[in-house]
N, C-alpha and C positions, 0 to 999 in steps of 0.2 A: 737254609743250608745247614749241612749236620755240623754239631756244635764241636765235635773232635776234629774234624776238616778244617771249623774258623780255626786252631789253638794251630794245627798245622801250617795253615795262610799264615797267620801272625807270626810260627815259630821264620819262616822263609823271610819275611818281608817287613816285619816290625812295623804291621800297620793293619788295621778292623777290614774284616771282609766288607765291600761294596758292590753290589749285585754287577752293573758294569763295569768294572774296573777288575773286580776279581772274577768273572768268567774270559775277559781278554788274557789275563795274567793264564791259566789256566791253559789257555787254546795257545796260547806262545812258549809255555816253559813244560817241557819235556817233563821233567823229575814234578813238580808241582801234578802236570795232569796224572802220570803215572800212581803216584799218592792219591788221589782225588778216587781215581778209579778203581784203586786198591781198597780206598775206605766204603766205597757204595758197593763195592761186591760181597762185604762182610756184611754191613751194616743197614741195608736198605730193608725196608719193611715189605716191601712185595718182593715176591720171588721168581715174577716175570722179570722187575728190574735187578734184581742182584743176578738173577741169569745171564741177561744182558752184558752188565759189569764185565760177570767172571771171562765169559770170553773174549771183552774186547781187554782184559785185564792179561789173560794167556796170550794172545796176541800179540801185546803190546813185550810179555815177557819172552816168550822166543824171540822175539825181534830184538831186543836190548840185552840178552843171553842174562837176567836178571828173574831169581824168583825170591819173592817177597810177600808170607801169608800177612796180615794185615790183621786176624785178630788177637793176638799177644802184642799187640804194638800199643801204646799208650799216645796221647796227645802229643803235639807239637813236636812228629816225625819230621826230620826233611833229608831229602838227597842230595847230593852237588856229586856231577855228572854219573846219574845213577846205572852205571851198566855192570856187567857183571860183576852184580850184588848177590849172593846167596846168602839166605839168612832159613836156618832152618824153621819149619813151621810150630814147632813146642819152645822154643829159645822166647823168653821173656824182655820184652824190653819197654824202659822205662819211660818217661816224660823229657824230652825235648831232647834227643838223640839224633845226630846227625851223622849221617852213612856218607863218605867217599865212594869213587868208582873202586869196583876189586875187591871188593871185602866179604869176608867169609864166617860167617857167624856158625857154626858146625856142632853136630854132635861126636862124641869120643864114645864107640861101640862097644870097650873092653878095656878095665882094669880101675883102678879108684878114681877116676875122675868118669867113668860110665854115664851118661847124662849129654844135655844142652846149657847152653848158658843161660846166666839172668842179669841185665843190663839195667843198673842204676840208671838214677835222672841223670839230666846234664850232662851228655858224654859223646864225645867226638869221636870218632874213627876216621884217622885217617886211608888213604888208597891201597889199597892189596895188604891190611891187615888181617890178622886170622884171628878169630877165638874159640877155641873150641871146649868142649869138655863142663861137667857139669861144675859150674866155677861162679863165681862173684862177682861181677865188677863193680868198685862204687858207685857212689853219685859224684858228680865235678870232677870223672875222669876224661883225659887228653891220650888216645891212643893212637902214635906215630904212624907216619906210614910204614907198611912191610914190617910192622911189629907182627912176633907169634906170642898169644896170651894161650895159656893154660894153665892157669894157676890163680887163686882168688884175686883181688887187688882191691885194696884199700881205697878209703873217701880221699878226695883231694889229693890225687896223684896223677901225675905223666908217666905213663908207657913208653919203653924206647926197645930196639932190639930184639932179637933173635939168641938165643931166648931171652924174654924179657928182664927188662930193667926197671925197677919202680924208684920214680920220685917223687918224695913229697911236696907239694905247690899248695899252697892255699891261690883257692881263684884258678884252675887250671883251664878252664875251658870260658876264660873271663872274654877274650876279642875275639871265640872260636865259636862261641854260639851267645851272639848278641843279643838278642830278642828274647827275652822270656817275661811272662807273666809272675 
């Protein structure tokens, strides 16, 4: 099993992939297999099987109205209920990032923030957030639901609001992404 996939299983599930136990997990959880499929459509070493992938990966993306390129994605992704996710294909994101349903990772076409984002570790998004624009976000950030981010944001803070509001937490994202290595 690829080794960014276990860091993923374990980001979900706070426990070692086990050949039976994590193909069942896999074939039962939506957001898990849709990851899985994402990661072998980038990452497979034949191009019969990342062929494969890719379509049942588009597939699975019209059907969930969810597109999600996979390789700017770093270890220990995970979704919680992952449907209309967009995340643009150049936007960078970091180690152990958790997507809500609804959120919009975006590019800004014109004016000083022209660009994609780039997504520290440890960082929560919660449901129909947006971030767009070529921007920052730290690591050990917490971003609320229906917040609009356009603007850098510092380590160890919470996002709240339209337009955004930052605050400082140490530990922001401590009972919001449990599991990390």
């Amino acid at each position: 099993m690829n080794k960014v996939f276990q860091e993923d299983y374990y980001a979900r599930y706070g426990e070692e992939w086990e050949k039976g136990k994590g193909a069942k997990r896999i074939l039962k959880d939506r957001d898990l297999r849709y990851v899985f499929i994402g990661r072998m459509s980038i990452e497979s070493k034949s191009f019969i099987v990342r062929s494969f992938f890719r379509l049942i990966r588009h597939k699975m993306a019209v059907k969930r109205c969810t597109e999600i390129n996979f390789k700017n994605i770093k270890r220990g992704f995970s979704l919680s209920h992952g449907n209309n996710i967009i995340v643009n294909c150049n936007a960078k994101i970091g180690k152990y990032v958790n997507l809500r349903n609804g959120v919009t990772i975006g590019m800004e076409a014109r004016g000083k923030r022209k660009g994609v984002p780039k997504i520290g570790d440890c960082v929560w998004i919660g449901s129909n957030a947006t971030i767009v624009g070529k921007i920052r976000v730290g690591n050990n950030v917490l971003i609320a639901p229906n917040a609009y981010v356009n603007r850098n944001i510092p380590d160890d803070s919470i996002v709240i609001g339209n337009p955004a509001v930052v605050i400082e937490k140490k530990e922001a994202t401590k009972e919001y992404i449990p599991y990390i290595r």
